[in-house]
C-alpha positions as CSV (number, residue, x, y, z in Angstrom):
1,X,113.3,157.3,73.4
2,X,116.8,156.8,74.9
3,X,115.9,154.3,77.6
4,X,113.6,152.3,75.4
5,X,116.5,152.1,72.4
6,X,118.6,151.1,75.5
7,X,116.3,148.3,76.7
8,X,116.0,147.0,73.3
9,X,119.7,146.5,72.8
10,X,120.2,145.2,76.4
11,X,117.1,142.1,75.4
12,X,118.9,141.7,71.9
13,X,122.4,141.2,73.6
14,X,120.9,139.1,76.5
15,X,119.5,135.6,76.7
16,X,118.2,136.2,80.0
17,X,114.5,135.0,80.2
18,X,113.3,138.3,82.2
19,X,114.2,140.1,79.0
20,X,110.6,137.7,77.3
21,X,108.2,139.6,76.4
22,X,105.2,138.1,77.6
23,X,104.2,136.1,74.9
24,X,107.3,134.4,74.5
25,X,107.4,133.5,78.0
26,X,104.1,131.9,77.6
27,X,105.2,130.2,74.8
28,X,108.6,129.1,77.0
29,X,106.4,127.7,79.8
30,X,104.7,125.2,77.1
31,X,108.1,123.3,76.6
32,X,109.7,121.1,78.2
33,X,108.6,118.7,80.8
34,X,107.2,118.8,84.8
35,X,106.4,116.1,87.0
36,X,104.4,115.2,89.9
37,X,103.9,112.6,92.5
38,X,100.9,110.5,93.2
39,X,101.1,109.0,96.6
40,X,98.4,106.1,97.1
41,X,97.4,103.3,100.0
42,X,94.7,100.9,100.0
43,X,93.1,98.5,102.5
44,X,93.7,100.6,105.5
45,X,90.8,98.7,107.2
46,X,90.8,101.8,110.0
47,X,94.0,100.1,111.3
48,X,95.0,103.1,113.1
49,X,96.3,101.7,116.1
50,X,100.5,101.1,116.4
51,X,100.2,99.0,119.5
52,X,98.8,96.6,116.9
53,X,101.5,96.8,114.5
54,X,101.4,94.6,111.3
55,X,104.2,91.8,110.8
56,X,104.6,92.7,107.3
57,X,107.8,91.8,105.2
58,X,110.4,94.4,104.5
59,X,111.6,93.8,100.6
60,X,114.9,92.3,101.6
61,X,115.5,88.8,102.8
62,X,113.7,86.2,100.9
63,X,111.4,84.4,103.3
64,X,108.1,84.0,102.8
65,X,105.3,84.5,105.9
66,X,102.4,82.2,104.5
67,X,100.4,85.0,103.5
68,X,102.1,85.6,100.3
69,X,104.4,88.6,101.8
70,X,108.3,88.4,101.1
71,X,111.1,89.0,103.3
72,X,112.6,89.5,107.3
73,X,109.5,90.0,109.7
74,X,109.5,93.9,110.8
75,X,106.8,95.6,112.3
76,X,104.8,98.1,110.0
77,X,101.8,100.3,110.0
78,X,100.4,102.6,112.3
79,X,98.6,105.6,111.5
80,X,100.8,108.0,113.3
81,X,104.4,106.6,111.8
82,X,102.2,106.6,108.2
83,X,101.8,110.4,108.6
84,X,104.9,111.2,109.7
85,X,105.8,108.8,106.3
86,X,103.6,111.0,104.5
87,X,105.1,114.4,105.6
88,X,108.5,112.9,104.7
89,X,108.0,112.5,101.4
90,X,105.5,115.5,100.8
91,X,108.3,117.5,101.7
92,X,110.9,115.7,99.3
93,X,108.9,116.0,96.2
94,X,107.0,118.9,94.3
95,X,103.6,118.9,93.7
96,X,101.7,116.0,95.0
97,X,98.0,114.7,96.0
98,X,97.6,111.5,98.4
99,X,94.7,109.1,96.8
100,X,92.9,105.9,97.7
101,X,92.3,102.5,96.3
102,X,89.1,101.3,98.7
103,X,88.8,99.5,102.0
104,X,89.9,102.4,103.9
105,X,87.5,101.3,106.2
106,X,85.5,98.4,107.3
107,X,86.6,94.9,109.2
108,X,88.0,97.6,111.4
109,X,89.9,96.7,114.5
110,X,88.1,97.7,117.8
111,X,88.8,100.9,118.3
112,X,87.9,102.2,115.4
113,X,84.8,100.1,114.5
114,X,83.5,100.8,118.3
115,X,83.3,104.4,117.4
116,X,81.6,103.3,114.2
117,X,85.0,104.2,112.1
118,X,84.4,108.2,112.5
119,X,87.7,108.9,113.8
120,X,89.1,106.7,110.7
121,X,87.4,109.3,109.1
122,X,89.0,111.9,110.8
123,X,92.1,110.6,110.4
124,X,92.2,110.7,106.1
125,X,90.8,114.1,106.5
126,X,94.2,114.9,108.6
127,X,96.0,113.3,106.0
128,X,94.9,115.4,103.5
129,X,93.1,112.6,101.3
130,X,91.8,113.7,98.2
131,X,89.9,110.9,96.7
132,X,89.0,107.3,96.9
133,X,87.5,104.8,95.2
134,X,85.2,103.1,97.0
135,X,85.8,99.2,98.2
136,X,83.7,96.5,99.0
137,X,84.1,96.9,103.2
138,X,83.1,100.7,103.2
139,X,79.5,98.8,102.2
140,X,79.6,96.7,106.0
141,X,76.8,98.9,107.2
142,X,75.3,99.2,104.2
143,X,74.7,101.8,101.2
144,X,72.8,104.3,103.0
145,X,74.8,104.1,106.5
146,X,78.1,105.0,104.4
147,X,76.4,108.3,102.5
148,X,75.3,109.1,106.0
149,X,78.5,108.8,107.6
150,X,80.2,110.5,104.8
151,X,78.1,113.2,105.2
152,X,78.4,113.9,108.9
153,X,74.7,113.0,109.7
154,X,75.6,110.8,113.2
155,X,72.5,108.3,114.3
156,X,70.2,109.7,117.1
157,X,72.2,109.3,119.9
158,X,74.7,111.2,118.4
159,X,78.1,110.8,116.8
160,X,80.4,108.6,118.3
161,X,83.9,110.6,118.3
162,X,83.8,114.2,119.4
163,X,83.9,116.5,116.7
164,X,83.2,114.4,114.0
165,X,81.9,116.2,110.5
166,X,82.6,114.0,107.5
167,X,84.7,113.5,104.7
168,X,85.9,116.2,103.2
169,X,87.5,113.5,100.6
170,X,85.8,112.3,97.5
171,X,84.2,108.3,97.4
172,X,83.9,107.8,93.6
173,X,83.3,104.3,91.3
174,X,82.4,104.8,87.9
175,X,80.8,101.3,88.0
176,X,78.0,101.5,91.0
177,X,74.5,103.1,89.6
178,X,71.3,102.5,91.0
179,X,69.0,100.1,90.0
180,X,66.0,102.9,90.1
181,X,67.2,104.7,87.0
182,X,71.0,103.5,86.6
183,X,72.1,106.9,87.9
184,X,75.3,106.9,89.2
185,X,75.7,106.3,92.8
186,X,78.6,108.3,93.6
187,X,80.8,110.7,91.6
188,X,82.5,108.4,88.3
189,X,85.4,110.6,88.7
190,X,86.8,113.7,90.0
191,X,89.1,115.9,88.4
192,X,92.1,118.0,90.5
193,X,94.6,120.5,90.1
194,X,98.3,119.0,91.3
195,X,100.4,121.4,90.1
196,X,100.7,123.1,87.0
197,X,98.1,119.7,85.2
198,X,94.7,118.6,85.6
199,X,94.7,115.5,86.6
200,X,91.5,113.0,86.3
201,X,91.1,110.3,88.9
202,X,88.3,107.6,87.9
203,X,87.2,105.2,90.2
204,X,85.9,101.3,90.9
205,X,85.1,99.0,92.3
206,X,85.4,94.9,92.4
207,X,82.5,94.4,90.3
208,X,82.3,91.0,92.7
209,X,80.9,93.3,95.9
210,X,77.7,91.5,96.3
211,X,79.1,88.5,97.2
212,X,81.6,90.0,99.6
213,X,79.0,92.2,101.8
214,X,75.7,91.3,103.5
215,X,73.0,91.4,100.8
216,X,70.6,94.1,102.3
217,X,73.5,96.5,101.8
218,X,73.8,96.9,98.5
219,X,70.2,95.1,97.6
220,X,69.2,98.6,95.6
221,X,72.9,99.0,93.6
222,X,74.1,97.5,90.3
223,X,78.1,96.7,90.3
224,X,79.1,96.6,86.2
225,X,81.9,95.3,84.7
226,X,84.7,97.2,85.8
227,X,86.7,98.0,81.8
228,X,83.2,98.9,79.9
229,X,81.9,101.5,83.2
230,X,85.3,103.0,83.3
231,X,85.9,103.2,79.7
232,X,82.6,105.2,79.0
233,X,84.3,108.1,80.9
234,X,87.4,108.6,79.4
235,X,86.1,110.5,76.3
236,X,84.2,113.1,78.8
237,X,86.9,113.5,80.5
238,X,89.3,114.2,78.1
239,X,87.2,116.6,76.7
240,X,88.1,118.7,79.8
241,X,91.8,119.2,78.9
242,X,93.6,116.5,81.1
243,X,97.0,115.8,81.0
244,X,97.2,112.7,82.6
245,X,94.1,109.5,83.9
246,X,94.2,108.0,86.8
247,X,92.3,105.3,87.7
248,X,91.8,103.8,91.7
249,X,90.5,100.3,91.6
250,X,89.4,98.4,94.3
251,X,90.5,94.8,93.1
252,X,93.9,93.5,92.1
253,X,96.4,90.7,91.9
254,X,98.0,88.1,93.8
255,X,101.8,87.9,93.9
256,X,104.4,86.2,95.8
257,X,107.7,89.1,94.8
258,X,109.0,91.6,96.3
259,X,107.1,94.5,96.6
260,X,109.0,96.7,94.5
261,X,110.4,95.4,91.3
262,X,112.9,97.9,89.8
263,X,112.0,96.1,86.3
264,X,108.5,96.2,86.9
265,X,108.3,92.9,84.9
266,X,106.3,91.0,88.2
267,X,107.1,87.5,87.2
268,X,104.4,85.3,89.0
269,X,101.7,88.3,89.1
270,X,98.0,86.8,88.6
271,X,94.4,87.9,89.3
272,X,91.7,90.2,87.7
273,X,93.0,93.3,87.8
274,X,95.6,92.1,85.1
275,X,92.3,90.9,82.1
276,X,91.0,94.6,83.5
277,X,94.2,97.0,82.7
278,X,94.0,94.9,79.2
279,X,90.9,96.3,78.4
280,X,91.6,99.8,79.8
281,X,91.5,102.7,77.2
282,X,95.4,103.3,77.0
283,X,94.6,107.2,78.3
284,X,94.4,106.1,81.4
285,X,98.3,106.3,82.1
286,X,98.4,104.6,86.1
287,X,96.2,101.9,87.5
288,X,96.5,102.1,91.8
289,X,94.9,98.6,92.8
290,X,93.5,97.3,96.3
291,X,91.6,94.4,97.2
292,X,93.9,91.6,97.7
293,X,96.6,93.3,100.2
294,X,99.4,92.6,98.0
295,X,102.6,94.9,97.3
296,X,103.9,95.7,93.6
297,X,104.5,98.2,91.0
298,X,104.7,96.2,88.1
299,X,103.6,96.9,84.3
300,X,101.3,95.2,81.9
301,X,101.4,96.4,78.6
302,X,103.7,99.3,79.4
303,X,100.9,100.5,81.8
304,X,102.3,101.1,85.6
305,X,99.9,99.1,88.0
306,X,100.6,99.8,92.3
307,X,99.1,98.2,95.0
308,X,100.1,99.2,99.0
309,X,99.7,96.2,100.7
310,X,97.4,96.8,103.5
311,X,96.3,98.6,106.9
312,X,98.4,101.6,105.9
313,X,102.3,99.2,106.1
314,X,103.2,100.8,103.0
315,X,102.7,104.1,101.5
316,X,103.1,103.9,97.1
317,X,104.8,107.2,95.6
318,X,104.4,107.1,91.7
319,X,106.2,109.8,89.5
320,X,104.4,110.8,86.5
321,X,106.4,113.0,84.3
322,X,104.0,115.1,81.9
323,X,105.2,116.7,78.5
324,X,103.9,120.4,78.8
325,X,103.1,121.1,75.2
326,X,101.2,117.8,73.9
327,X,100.0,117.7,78.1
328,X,100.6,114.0,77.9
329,X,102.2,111.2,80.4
330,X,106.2,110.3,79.0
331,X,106.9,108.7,82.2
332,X,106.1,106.5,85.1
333,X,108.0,105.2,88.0
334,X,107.0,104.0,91.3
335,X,107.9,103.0,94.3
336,X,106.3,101.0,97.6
337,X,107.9,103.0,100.9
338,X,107.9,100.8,104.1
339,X,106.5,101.7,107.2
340,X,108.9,101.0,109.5
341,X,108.1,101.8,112.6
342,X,111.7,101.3,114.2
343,X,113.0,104.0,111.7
344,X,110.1,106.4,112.0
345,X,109.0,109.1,114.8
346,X,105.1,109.8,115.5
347,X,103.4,112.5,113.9
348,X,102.3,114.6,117.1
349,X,99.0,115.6,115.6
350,X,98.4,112.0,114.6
351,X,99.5,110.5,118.3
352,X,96.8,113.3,119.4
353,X,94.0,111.4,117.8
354,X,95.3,108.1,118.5
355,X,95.5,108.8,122.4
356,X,92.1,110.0,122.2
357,X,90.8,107.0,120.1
358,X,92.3,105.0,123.1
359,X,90.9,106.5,125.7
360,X,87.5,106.6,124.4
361,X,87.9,102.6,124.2
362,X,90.1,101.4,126.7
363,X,87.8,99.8,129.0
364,X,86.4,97.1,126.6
365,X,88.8,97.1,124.4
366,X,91.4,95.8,127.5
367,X,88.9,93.4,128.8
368,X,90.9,90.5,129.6
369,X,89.6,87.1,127.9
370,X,92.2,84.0,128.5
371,X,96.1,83.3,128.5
372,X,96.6,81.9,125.5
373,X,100.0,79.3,125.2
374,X,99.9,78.3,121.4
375,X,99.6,80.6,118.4
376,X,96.6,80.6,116.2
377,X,96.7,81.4,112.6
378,X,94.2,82.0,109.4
379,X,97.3,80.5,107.5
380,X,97.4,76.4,106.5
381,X,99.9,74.1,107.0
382,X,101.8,73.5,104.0
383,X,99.8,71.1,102.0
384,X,96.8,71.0,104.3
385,X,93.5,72.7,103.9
386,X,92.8,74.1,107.6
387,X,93.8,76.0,109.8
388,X,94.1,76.2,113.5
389,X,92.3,79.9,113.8
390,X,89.4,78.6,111.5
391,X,88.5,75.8,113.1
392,X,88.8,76.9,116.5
393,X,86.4,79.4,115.3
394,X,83.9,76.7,113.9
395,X,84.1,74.7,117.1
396,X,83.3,78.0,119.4
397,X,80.1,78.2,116.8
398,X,79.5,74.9,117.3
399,X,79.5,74.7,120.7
400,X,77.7,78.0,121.4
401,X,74.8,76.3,119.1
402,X,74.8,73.2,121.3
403,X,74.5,75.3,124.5
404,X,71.1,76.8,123.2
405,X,69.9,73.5,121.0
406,X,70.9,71.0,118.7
407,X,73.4,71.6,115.9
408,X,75.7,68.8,114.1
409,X,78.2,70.8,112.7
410,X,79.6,74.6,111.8
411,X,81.1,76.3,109.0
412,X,83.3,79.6,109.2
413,X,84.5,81.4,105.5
414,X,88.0,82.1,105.4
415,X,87.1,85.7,104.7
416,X,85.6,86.2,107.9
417,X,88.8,86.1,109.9
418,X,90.8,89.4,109.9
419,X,93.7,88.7,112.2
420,X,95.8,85.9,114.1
421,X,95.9,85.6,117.8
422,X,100.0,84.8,118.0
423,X,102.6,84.0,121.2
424,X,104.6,86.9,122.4
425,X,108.4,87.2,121.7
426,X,110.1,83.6,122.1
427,X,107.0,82.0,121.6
428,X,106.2,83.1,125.8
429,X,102.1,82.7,126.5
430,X,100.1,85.6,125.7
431,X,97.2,87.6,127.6
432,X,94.9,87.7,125.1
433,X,92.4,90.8,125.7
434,X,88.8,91.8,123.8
435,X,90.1,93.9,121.3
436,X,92.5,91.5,120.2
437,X,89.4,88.6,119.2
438,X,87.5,91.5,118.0
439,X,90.1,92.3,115.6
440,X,89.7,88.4,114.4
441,X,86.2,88.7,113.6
442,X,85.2,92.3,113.3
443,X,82.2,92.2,111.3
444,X,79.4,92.1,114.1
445,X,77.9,88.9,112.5
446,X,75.0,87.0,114.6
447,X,74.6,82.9,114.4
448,X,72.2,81.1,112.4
449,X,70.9,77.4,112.6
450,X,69.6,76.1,109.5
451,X,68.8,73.1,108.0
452,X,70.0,71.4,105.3
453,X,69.8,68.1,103.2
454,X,73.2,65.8,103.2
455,X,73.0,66.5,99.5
456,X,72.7,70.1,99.4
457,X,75.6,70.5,102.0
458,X,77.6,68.6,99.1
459,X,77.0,71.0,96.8
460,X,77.6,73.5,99.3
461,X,81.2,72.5,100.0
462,X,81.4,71.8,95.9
463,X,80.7,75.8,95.6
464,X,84.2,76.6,97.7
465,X,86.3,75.7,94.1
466,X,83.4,78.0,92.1
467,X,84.7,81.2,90.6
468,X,88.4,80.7,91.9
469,X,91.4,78.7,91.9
470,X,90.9,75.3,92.4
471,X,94.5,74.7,93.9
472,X,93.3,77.6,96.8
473,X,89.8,77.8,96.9
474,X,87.3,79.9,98.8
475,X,87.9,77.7,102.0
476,X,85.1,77.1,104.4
477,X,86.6,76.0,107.6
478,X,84.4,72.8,109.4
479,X,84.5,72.2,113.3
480,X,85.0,68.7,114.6
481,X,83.3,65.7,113.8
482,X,83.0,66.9,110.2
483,X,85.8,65.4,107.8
484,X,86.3,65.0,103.8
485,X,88.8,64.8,101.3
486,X,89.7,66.3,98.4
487,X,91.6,65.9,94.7
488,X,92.2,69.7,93.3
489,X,92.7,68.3,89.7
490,X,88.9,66.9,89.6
491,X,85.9,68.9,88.7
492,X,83.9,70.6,91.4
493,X,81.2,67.8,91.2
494,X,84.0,65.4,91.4
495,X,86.9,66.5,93.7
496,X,84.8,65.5,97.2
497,X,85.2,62.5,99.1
498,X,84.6,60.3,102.2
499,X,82.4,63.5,103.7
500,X,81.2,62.2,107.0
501,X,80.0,63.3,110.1
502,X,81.6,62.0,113.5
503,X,82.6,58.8,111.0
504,X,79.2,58.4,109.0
505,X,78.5,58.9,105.3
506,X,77.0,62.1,104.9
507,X,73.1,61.0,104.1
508,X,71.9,62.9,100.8
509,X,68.1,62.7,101.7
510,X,68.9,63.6,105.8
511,X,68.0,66.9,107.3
512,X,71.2,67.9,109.1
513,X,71.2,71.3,111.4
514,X,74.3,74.0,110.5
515,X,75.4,76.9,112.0
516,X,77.2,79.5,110.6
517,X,77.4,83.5,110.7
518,X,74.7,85.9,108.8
519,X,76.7,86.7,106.2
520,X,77.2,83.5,105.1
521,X,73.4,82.8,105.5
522,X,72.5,85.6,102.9
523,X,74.8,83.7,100.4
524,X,77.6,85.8,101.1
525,X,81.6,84.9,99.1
526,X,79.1,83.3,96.4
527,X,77.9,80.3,98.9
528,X,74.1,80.6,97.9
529,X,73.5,77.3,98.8
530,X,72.9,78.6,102.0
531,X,69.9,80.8,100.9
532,X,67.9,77.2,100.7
533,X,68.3,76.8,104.2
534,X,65.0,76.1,106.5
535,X,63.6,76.5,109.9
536,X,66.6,79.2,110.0
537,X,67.2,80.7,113.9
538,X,68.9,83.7,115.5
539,X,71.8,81.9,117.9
540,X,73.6,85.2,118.9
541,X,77.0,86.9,118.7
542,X,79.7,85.5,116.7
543,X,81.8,87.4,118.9
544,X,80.1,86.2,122.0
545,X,80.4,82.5,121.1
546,X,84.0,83.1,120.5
547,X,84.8,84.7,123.6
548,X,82.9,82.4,125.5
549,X,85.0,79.5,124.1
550,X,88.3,81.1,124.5
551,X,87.8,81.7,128.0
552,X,87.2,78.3,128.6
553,X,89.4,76.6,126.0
554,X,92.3,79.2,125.4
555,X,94.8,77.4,127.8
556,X,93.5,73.7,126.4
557,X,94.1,74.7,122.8
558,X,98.3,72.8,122.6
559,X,96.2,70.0,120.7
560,X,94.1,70.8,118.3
561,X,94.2,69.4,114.9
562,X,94.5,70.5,111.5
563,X,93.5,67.3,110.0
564,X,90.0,67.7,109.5
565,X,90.1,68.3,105.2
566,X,92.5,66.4,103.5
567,X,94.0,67.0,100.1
568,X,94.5,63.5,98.3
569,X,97.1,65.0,95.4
C-alpha cells in the first residue's frame, strides 16, 4: 500500500513521460508530427557502367549543353558512386524507401543489354528498390519478355548473368489493363510501411507507349489516360488508412532551370505531366516524374513534382512531413543530389558487380571499330534542324541498303539515338570501340526497304510536327541527296518546301524505295505513314550498317554537313 501511495505521488510530482500510464502514452504518440524521406531516380536505362560517365550539368554555372541541362560540364552517374550516394544519405535521414519513376531499363548500353539487362536487375535489388512504375523502354522486348524476366524465368539457354533470380521490387501502373477483360496488367499500386505511416505508391505510365515501342510488344495491352486510371484508386486506397499518396509517373516536363529551384516556382516548366498533376485528386500529396530526362522539384498548384534527370546522374530526396493525429501530409521539400563522381568513393559491393558485368563483356564490348577525329552529336546546330550524329546514321542506312539493292534515300527518328560519339580531352581523336556505337543505337533494330509514293513520303515528313511542338518537332533525320525546307509558324500541310531528291522535285505519283529501321516501319513515335509501305524487305542490322560505315568513314567524317533541312523563319 506504501509503495504504490509512493509511486502515485512520485507520477503526480513528475512530468516525466515514463511516469504515462499506457493509455496516455498512446494518446502522446498521436501528437505532434514525424517525417520521412522518399528517395526516387528515373531513366536509369541500365547505365551501370562509370567508365561511361554522363556529362551532365552540376546546378551552378549557367551554361547550357544543348540538351536542355544547365551548368559547368562534370562527370555524373555510375551505378557504384549512385550507391555509395544512396548509403550517404540513408544514413543521414530516418526512415526512408528508395522508389522508381520507369525506364530503369531498356536502350541499355552494352553491357547491360548483352546480358539482356539481368544484372540491371540485380543491381535495384542491391539497392534496395521498392517499387517502380513501369516506363515505356522496360516494353523493348515486349510484354511477356518483361513478366518473364521479372520473374526469374531465363530463355532456354539459360540466364545470362550468374545468379540471376528476379525482381524482388514491385513494377506497378494503374493505367495498363489488358484488352482480354481490362484486368489490370500489373499491380495499380502498392502500399509500404516507412516508418511509423503507411504509405501508398500508385503508378503510370505515359499513356503515349504505343507509339514509343515496337507494336507486337504491347499489341494485347490498353494504355488509359493517365488522371482518370489513377484517380479511380485513390478512394480504395484511402480506405486502407494511408497517411500520405505517392504517385511514380513515367512522363514529365521539359525545362531549361536549374535542377533544384529552392522556390519551387520552375519558371519555363512545360509538358504533360503539368495538364496531368491538374487533374490529380489532391490526396495524392508528391508526383515523382520520368520520361523526358529533365531535373526539377518544382510545384504546381502547391503539389511537389521531382524528376532525376537520367541514367542514375542524380539521386531526388523528398521530405514529407506527416501530422500524426489527422495522418495527413503538412509538408514537402525536395531536393535533386548530384552524382559527382570526383567527390564520391565506390560502393565495394556495387564495384563487385560492375567488374563482373565487365568481364562477362569485355571482348565485344572492346572491339575496336575506327579512330574517330570530329565529334558527333544528336544535338542541332543552333537554328538548324540536323544533326551531324543523325545523318551520319541515315547515310550508313543508306549505304548499307545500296550494297544489297537499290534504295534512294533513308530516314533515322531522333529517338533512336541514345548517345554521342565525342573527341577526347582537348578535342584529341578518339578510338572509338563497339560498345561505344552500341550505346548510340541500342535497340537491336533490323533495316527495312519499302516503297513509297512521292506524295505519301510528304505526308510522312508532314507527321514529324503531329502531336508536338511545332518549333521542335519529332525530327526524322534524312541522309544525303534528300533536302527540304521548312516555316514552323505554317500548318503541318503547309510548312514543307522545295523537297527534292539529289535536286529534283519530289514526284507525288513516283514510287521511291526508303529505308529505315523496324521500329519505325511498324509506325513507331506516331509515323504510321510508314505502315502503308509495300514490297517491304529485311536489309539487316542497324548496328551492322553503322559499323560497317564507321570503319570505313570514321576518319573522312571533318566534312560533313548539317545543311540538309532548312528552317526558313
Amino acid at each position: 500500500m506504501f509503495k504504490i501511495k509512493l509511486l502515485s505521488t512520485i507520477c503526480a510530482l513528475s512530468l516525466l513521460a515514463a511516469c504515462a500510464t499506457p493509455e496516455s502514452a498512446r494518446q502522446a504518440a498521436k501528437t505532434g508530427s514525424a517525417e520521412i524521406t522518399i528517395f526516387s531516380f528515373n531513366d536509369f536505362h541500365g547505365n551501370l557502367q562509370a567508365e561511361q560517365p554522363v556529362p551532365y550539368m552540376a546546378p551552378s554555372a549557367p551554361v547550357h549543353d544543348g540538351h536542355g541541362h544547365v551548368g559547368a560540364p562534370t562527370a555524373a552517374g555510375g551505378y557504384a558512386y549512385f550507391a555509395s550516394m544512396l548509403k550517404q544519405r540513408r544514413a543521414a535521414v530516418g526512415a526512408s524507401i528508395l522508389v522508381g519513376a520507369g525506364d530503369l531499363m531498356g536502350a541499355s548500353p552494352i553491357a547491360s543489354a548483352m546480358l539482356r539487362d539481368e544484372p540491371v536487375i540485380a543491381a535495384l535489388n542491391q539497392l534496395g528498390l521498392s517499387v517502380t512504375a513501369l516506363g515505356n523502354h522496360e516494353f523493348d522486348a515486349g510484354g511477356a519478355a518483361l513478366q518473364a524476366k521479372l520473374a526469374g524465368i531465363c530463355p532456354t539457354d539459360g540466364c545470362a548473368f550468374p545468379g540471376f533470380s528476379g525482381a524482388k521490387y514491385d513494377y506497378i501502373a494503374a493505367n495498363v489493363s489488358k484488352k482480354s477483360d481490362g484486368s489490370a496488367w500489373v499491380k495499380p499500386y502498392v502500399i509500404r510501411q516507412v516508418g511509423e505511416f503507411k504509405v501508398a505508391f500508385i503508378g503510370a505510365v505515359t499513356s503515349d507507349t504505343p507509339n514509343l515501342v515496337a507494336g507486337d510488344g504491347v499489341k494485347d495491352l490498353h494504355f488509359e489516360e493517365e488522371a482518370n486510371a489513377i484517380n479511380r484508386y485513390v478512394p480504395e486506397i484511402q480506405r486502407q488508412g494511408v497517411a500520405a499518396i505517392v504517385l511514380l509517373i513515367h512522363e514529365g516536363a521539359s525545362y531549361q532551370g536549374a535542377a533544384n529551384d529552392p522556390s519551387y516556382a520552375c519558371e519555363g516548366l512545360q509538358g504533360p505531366i503539368i495538364a496531368i498533376s491538374k487533374k490529380l485528386d489532391k490526396a495524392i500529396s508528391l508526383v515523382v516524374s520520368g520520361h523526358t530526362h529533365q531535373g526539377y522539384t518544382c510545384k504546381i498548384d502547391g503539389r511537389l513534382l521531382v524528376q532525376a534527370r537520367s541514367y542514375g546522374a542524380y539521386l531526388t530526396e523528398t521530405t514529407l512531413t506527416i501530422d500524426r493525429s489527422s495522418q495527413q501530409v503538412i509538408k514537402a521539400v525536395a531536393s535533386n543530389h548530384l552524382i559527382e563522381q570526383s567527390k564520391l568513393s565506390v560502393d565495394p559491393e556495387a564495384q563487385q558487380l560492375l567488374a563482373e558485368v565487365a568481364s562477362l563483356t569485355a571482348k565485344v564490348r572492346t572491339r575496336p571499330v575506327t579512330r574517330l577525329s570530329v565529334s558527333l552529336t544528336r544535338a542541332s546546330e543552333a537554328g538548324k534542324f540536323d544533326s551531324s550524329l543523325g545523318n551520319v546514321i541515315a547515310d550508313a542506312q543508306l549505304t548499307f541498303a545500296k550494297s544489297i539493292g537499290k534504295a534512294d534515300f533513308a530516314l533515322m527518328n531522333a529517338g533512336g539515338i541514345r548517345s554521342d560519339l565525342v573527341l577526347g580531352k582537348q578535342g584529341q581523336p578518339t578510338e572509338i570501340n563497339y560498345g561505344d556505337i552500341y550505346a548510340v543505337q541500342p535497340f537491336g533494330n533490323t533495316l527495312i526497304s519499302m516503297q513509297l509514293t512521292g506524295e505519301k513520303i510528304l505526308a510522312l515528313l508532314q507527321q514529324q510536327w503531329q502531336g508536338g511542338s511545332k518549333a521542335n518537332p519529332k525530327k526524322l533525320f534524312v541522309s544525303d541527296g534528300f533536302s527540304y525546307r521548312w516555316k514552323a509558324g505554317a500548318e503541318p500541310a503547309n510548312m514543307l518546301q522545295d523537297v527534292r531528291l539529289h535536286g529534283l522535285a519530289l514526284d507525288p505519283l513516283k514510287q521511291y524505295t526508303v529505308v529505315v529501321n523496324s521500329f519505325l516501319a511498324d509506325g513507331g513515335d506516331g509515323f504510321t505513314v510508314f505502315k502503308q509501305g509495300t514490297e517491304r524487305k529485311v536489309l539487316g542490322r542497324d548496328l551492322e550498317a553503322f559499323e560497317q560505315y564507321m570503319r570505313a568513314q570514321g576518319a573522312d567524317l571533318t566534312g560533313l554537313k548539317t545543311d540538309r533541312v532548312q528552317r526558313l523563319d
